[in-house]
C-alpha positions as CSV (number, residue, x, y, z in Angstrom):
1,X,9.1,-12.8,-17.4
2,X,10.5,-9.4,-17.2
3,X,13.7,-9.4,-15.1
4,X,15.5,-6.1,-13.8
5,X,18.8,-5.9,-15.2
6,X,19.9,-3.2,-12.7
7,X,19.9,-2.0,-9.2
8,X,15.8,-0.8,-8.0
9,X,16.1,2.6,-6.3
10,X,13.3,4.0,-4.6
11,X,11.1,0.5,-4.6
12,X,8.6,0.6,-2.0
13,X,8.3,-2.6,-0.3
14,X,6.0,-2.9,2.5
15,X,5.3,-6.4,3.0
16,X,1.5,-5.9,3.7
17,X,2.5,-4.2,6.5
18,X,1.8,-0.3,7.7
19,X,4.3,1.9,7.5
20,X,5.3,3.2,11.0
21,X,5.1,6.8,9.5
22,X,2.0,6.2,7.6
23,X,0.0,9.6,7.8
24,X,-1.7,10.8,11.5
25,X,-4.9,12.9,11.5
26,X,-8.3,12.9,10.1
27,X,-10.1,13.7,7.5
28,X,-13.3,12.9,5.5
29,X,-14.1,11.7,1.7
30,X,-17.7,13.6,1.5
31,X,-20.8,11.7,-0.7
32,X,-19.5,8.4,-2.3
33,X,-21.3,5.6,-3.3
34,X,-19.8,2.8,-1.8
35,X,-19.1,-0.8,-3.3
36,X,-18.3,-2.3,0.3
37,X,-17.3,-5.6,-1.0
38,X,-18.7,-7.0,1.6
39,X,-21.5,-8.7,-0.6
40,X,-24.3,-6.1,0.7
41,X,-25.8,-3.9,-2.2
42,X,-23.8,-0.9,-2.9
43,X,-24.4,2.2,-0.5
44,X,-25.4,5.1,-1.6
45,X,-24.4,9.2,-0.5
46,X,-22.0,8.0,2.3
47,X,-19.1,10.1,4.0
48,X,-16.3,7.8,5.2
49,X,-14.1,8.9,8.1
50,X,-10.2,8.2,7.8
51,X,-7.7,8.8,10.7
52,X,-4.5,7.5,11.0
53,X,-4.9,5.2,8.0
54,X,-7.8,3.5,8.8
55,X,-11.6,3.9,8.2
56,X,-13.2,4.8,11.4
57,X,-16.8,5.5,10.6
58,X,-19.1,4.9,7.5
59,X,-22.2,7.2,7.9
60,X,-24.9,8.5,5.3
61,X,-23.9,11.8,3.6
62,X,-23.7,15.3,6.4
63,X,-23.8,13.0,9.5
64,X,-19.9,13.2,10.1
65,X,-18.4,15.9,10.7
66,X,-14.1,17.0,10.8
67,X,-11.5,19.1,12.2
68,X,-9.5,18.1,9.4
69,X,-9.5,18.6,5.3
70,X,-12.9,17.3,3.5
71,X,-12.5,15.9,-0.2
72,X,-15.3,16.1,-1.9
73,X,-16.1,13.6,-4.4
74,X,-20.0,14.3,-5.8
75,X,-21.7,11.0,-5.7
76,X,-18.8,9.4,-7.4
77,X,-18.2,5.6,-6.9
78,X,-15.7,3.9,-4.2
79,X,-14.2,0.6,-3.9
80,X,-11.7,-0.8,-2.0
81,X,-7.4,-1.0,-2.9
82,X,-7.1,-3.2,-6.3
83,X,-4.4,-6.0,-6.1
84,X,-2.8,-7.4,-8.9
85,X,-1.4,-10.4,-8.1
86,X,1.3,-11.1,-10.8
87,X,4.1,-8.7,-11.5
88,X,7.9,-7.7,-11.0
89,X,9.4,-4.5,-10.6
90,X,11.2,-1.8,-12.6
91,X,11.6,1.4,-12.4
92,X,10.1,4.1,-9.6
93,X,7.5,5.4,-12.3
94,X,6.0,2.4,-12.6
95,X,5.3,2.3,-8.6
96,X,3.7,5.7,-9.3
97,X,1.5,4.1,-12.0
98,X,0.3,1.3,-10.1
99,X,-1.5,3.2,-7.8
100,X,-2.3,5.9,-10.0
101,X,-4.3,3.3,-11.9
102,X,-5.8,2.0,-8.2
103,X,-3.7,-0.8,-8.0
104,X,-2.9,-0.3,-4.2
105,X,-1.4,-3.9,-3.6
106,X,0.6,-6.2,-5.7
107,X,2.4,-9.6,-5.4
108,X,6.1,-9.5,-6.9
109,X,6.5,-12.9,-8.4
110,X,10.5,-13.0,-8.1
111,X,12.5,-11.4,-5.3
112,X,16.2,-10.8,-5.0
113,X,18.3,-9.3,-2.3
114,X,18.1,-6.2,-3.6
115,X,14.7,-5.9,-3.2
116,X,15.2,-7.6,0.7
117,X,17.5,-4.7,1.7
118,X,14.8,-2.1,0.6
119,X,12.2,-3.2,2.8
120,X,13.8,-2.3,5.6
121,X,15.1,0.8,4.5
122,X,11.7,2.3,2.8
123,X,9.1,0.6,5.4
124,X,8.4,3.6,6.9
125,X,7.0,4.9,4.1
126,X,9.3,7.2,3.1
127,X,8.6,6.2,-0.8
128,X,5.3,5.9,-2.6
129,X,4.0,3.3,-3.7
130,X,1.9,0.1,-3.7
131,X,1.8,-2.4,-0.5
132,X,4.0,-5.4,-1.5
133,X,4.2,-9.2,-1.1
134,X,7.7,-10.4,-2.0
135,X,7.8,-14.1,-3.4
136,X,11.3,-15.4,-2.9
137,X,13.7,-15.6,-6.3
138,X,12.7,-18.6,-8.6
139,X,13.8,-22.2,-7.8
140,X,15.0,-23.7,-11.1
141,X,16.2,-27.2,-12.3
142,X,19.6,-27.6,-14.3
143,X,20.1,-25.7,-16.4
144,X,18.4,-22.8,-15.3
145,X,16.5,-20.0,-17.9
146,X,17.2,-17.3,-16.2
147,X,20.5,-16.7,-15.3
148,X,19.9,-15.1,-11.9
149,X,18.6,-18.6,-10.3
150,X,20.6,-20.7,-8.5
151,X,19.8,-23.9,-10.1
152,X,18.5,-26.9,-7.6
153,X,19.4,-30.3,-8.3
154,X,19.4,-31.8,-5.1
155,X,16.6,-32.4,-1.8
156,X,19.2,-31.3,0.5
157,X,19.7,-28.0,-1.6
158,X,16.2,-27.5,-2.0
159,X,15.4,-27.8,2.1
160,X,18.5,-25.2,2.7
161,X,17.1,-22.5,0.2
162,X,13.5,-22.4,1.4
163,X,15.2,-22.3,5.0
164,X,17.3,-19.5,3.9
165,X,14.5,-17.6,2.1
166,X,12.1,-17.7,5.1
167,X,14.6,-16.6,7.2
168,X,15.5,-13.7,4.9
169,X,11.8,-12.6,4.4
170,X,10.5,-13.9,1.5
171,X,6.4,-14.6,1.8
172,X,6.3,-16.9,-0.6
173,X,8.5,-19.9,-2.4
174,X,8.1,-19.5,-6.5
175,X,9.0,-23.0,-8.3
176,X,9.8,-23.1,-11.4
177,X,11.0,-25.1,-14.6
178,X,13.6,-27.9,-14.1
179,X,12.9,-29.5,-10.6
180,X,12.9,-33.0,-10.4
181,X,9.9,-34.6,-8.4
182,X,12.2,-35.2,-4.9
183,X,13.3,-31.8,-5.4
184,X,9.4,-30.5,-5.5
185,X,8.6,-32.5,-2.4
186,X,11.5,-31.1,-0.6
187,X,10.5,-28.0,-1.3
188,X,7.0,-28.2,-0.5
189,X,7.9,-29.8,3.0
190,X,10.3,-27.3,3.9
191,X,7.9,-24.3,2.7
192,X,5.6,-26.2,5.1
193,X,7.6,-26.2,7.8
194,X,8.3,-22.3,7.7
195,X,4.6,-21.5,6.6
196,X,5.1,-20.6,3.7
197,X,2.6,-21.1,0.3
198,X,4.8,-22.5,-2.7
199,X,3.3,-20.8,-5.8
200,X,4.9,-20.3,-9.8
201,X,4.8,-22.2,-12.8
202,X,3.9,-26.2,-12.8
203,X,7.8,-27.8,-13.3
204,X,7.8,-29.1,-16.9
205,X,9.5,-32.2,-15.6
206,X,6.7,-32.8,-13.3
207,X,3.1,-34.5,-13.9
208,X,-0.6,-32.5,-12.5
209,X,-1.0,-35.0,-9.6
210,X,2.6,-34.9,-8.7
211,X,2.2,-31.4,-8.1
212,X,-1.1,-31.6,-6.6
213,X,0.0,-33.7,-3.9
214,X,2.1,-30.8,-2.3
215,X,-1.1,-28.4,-1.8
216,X,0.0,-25.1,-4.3
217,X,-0.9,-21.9,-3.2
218,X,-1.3,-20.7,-6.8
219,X,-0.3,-21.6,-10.3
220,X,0.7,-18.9,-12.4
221,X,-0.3,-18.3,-15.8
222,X,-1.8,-20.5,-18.5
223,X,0.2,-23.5,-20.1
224,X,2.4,-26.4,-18.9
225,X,-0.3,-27.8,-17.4
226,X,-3.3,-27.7,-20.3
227,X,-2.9,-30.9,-21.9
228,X,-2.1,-30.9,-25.7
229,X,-0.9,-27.1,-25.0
230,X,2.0,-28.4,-27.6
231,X,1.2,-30.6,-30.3
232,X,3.8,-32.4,-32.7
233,X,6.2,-29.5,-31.6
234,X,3.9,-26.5,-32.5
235,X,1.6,-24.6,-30.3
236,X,-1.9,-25.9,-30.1
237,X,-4.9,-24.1,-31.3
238,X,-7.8,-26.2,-30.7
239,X,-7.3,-28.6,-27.6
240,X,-10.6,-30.9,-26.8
241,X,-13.1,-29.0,-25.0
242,X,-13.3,-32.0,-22.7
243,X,-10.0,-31.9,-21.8
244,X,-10.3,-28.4,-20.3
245,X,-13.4,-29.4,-18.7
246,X,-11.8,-32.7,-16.7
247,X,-9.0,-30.1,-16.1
248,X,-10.7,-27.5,-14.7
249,X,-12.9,-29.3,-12.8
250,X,-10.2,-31.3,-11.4
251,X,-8.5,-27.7,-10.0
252,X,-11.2,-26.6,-8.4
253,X,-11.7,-29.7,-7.0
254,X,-8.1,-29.4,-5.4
255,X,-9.1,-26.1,-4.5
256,X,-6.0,-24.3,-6.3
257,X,-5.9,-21.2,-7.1
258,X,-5.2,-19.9,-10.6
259,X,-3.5,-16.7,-11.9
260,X,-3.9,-17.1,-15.7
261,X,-2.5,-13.7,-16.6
262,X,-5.2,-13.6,-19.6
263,X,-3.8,-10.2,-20.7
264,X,-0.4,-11.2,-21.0
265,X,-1.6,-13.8,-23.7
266,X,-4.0,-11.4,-25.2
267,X,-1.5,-8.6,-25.9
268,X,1.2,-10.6,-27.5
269,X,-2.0,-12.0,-29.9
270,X,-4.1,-8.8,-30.6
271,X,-2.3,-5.8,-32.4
272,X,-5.7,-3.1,-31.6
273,X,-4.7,-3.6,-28.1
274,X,-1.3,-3.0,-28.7
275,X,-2.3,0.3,-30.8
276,X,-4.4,1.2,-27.6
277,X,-1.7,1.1,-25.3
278,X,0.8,3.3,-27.0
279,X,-2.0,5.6,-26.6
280,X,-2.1,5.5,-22.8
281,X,-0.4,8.6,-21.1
282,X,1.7,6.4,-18.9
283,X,3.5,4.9,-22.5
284,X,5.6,7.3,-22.6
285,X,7.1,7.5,-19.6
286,X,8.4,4.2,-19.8
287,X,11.5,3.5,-19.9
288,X,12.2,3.4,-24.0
289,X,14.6,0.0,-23.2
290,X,11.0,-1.9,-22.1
291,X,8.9,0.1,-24.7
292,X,11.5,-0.5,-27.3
293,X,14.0,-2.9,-27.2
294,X,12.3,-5.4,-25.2
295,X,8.3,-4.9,-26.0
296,X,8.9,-4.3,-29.7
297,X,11.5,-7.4,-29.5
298,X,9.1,-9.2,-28.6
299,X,6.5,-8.7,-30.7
300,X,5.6,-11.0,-33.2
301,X,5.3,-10.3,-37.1
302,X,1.9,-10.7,-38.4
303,X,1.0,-13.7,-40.5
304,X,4.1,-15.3,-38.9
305,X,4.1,-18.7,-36.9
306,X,5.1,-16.4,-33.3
307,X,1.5,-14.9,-34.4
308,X,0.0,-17.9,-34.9
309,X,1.5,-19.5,-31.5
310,X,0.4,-16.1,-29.6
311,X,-3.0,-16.4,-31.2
312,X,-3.5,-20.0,-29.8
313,X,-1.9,-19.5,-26.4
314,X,-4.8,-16.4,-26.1
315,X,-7.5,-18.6,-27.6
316,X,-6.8,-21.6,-25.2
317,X,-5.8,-19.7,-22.3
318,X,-9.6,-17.8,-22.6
319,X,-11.7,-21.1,-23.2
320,X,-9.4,-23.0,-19.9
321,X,-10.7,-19.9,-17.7
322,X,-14.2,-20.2,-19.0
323,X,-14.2,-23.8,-18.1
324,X,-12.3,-22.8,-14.6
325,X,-15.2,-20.3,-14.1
326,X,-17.8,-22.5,-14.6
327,X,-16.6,-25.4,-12.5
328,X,-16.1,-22.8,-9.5
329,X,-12.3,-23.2,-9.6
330,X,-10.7,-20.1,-7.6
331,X,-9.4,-17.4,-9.9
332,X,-7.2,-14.2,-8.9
333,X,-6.6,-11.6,-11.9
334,X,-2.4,-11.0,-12.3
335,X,-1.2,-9.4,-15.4
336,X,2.5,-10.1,-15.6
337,X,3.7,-6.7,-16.1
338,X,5.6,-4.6,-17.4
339,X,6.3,-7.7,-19.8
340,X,5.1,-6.2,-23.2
341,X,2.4,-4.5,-23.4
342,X,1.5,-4.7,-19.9
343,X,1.4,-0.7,-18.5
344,X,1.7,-1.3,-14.7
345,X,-1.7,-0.7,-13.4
346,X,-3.2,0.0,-16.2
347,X,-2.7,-3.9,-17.7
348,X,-5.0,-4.9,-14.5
349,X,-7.8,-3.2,-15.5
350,X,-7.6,-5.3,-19.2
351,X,-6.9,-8.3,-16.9
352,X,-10.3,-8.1,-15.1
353,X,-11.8,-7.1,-19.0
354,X,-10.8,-10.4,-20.0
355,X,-11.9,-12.4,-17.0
356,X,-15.5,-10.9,-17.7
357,X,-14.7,-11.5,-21.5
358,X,-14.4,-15.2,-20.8
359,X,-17.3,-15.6,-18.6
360,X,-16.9,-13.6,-15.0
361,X,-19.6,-11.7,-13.9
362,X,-18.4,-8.1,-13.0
363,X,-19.3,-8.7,-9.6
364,X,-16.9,-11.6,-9.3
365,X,-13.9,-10.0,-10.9
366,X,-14.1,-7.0,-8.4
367,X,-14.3,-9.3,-5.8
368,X,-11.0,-11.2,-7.0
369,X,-9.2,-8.3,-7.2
370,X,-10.4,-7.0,-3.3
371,X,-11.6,-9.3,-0.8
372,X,-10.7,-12.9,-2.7
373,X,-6.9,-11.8,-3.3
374,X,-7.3,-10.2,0.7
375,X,-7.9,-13.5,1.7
376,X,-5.4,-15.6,-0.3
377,X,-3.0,-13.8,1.5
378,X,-4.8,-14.1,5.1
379,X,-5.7,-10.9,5.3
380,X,-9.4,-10.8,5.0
381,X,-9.5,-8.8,8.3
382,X,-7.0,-5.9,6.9
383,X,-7.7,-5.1,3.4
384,X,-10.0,-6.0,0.3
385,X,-13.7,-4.5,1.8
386,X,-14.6,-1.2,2.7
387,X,-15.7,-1.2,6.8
388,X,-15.2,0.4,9.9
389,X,-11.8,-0.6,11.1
390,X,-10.0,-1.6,8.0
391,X,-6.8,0.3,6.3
392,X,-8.1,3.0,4.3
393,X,-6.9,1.9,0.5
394,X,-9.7,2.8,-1.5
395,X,-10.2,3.9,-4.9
396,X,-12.5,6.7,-6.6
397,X,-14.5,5.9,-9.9
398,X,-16.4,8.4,-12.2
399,X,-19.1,5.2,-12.6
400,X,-20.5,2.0,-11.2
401,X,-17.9,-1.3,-12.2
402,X,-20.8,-3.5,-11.3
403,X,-22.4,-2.2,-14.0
404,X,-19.7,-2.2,-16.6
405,X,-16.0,-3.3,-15.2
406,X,-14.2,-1.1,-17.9
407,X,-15.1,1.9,-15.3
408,X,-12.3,0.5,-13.1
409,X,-10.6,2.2,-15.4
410,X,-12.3,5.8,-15.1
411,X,-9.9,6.4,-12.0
412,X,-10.1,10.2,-10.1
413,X,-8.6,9.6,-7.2
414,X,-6.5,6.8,-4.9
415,X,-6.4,6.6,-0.9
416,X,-3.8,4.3,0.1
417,X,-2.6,3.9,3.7
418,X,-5.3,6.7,4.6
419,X,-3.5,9.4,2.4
420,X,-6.0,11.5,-0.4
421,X,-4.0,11.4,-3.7
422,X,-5.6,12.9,-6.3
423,X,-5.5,11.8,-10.0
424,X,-3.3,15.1,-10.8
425,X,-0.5,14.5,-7.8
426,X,-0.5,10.8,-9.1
427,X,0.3,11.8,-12.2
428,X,2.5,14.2,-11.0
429,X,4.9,10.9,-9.8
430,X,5.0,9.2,-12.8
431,X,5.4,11.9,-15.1
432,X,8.9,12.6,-16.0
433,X,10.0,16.1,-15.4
434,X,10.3,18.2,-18.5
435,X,13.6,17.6,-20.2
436,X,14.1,14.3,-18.3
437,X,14.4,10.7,-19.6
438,X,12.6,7.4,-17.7
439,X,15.0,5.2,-17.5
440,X,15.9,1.6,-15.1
């Protein structure tokens, strides 16, 4: 997990919430083919109507009309705001690149103060950048991993930290590593209690069911919870089929949902994908303490046993999600980033690659990435389709992703909160200035 190691400036943190100087007027995006999300067929030659951050009409091509600027885009393809729900923050850029790439939403996975005394400083929307849900920072056993936590060892402690992140802000509580099984339930009942969903990583000291029992809002990645994911010590490669049938099925069942973070595990395994992200334009402009020191840190050598773990972890996180897919289980696409390898917004669109890779029809993955992760967080009604009424955070496509998801890729232009942003200012924000150096 990638952890900031110094003060965020210029973080935009909105909190799902519209800014209160989110932009006024009206204007309309001119013949679109429109991927509604709604699960109607898409619509062809369609202007949509945008005034004061919302969608206020839907009508076929030259049947609305404007006071205010048209944009033009020629037939090309729209869908609705992309959410990736795994990720922590760095620099400014990488805000910038997350929407450039059509990522319009994203759920921060460890929160700090910091971060707390942004939001109400930037909610107006005086920075650019995604819409943010802020889990709250990690809840740990003894000792903890990662030095910022405040390790829990106690019930008692548990119930006053979940107290004191809901009454601070946090939208989520993230468990992690360490916490004893009293500890767990104390947390879980307190979360209740304050309405929040407890979501992170299955406690290592803590068995499926004993987790279960507690209702997770989401488990995070692929691992402590595959059986036989370590064997005699070493990272397992070939775990029973079987097993990740009974597990997968026993998830859905329980109606959890999973993050699995597929392209986290496949670019720590697969060196062409590594080769294909140094090519990406947004490479260079980060920081070169995450491209360097700590992406080329942790890569591992070929033909070592770090390559041989990485290729099993990528292996058997691929065939768990297969078997998750076909049992039904609930699956949101997260990526993880910027942990190596991972270009903000650009590492979702590999994410929804692999979940079509391991079995997902396209349909399916656009739909976890818009309306499903739009209603995980309740918000069905505000985000994740395209309909009269809804915030405008769209995206503009040179092709169809139904057809072929890669085109999620193909990016030419971003609304978010009803502003036009075309692929040439978003590049413009991420780009370092001539002469300057990205840096945290």
């Amino acid at each position: 997990m990638f952890q900031i190691r110094k003060a965020l400036v210029g973080v935009l943190a909105v909190l799902f919430m519209l800014p209160a100087a989110a932009q006024s007027g009206e204007w309309l995006l001119r013949d679109a083919n429109v991927v509604t999300m709604t699960g109607a067929p898409p619509i062809a030659s369609q202007d949509i109507l945008i005034r004061d951050s919302r969608i206020v009409a839907i009508e076929d091509t030259g049947r609305l009309t404007t006071k205010g600027r048209v944009v033009e885009v020629n037939g090309a393809w729209v869908i609705p705001g992309l959410h990736d729900m795994h990720v922590h923050l760095g620099t400014e850029q990488m805000l910038a690149m997350y929407v450039a790439n059509g990522v319009t939403s994203i759920r921060v996975m460890n929160g700090n103060q910091s971060l707390l005394e942004l939001v109400s400083g930037v909610a107006d929307g005086g920075i650019f950048g995604p819409n943010i849900f802020l889990a709250s920072p990690l809840l740990e056993g003894q000792p903890p991993l990662w030095p910022q936590s405040e390790p829990v060892t106690t019930p008692e402690q548990a119930r006053q930290l979940v107290e004191r992140y809901a009454s601070e802000g946090y939208r989520a509580i993230k468990i992690y590593d360490g916490l004893t099984a009293p500890v767990l339930a104390a947390t879980a009942e307190e979360a209740k209690r304050h309405s929040l969903p407890v979501v992170g990583h299955m406690p290592d000291a803590i068995e499926l069911e004993q987790l279960l029992v507690h209702d997770p809002a989401s488990l995070e990645h692929v691992g402590g919870y595959l059986p036989g994911w370590f064997s005699g010590g070493r990272q397992a490669c070939d775990i029973p089929e079987w097993q990740l049938t009974r597990l997968a099925g026993r998830l859905a069942e329980a109606g959890v949902t999973v993050v699995p973070t597929l392209s986290l595990f496949h670019q720590s395994s697969n060196a062409d994908s590594r080769e294909l992200t140094r090519a990406q334009p947004e490479f260079n402009a980060l920081p070169p303490g995450i491209t360097g020191q700590f992406w080329l840190g942790a890569t591992p050598e070929p033909g070592s046993e770090r390559a041989r773990a990485a290729n099993c972890k990528s292996r058997n996180a691929e065939r768990f999600t297969r078997a998750l897919i076909a049992a039904g289980g609930s699956i949101l696409p997260g990526t993880d980033s910027p942990n190596p390898w991972l270009v903000p917004g650009r590492a979702l669109h590999l994410e929804l690659e692999r979940l079509v890779a391991a079995g997902m029809p396209p349909e399916q993955a656009l739909a976890a990435a818009t309306v499903d992760a739009a209603a995980w967080f309740g918000d069905k009604d505000r985000r994740g389709t395209i309909e009269t009424g809804q915030p405008a955070d769209l995206v503009v496509l040179e092709a169809n992703p139904l057809e072929d998801i890669r085109h999620v890729g193909a990016v030419t232009g971003v609304v978010i909160r009803g502003q036009w942003q075309s692929q040439a200012s978003l590049r413009q924000r991420w780009q370092p200035a001539a002469g300057s150096e990205a840096g945290l």
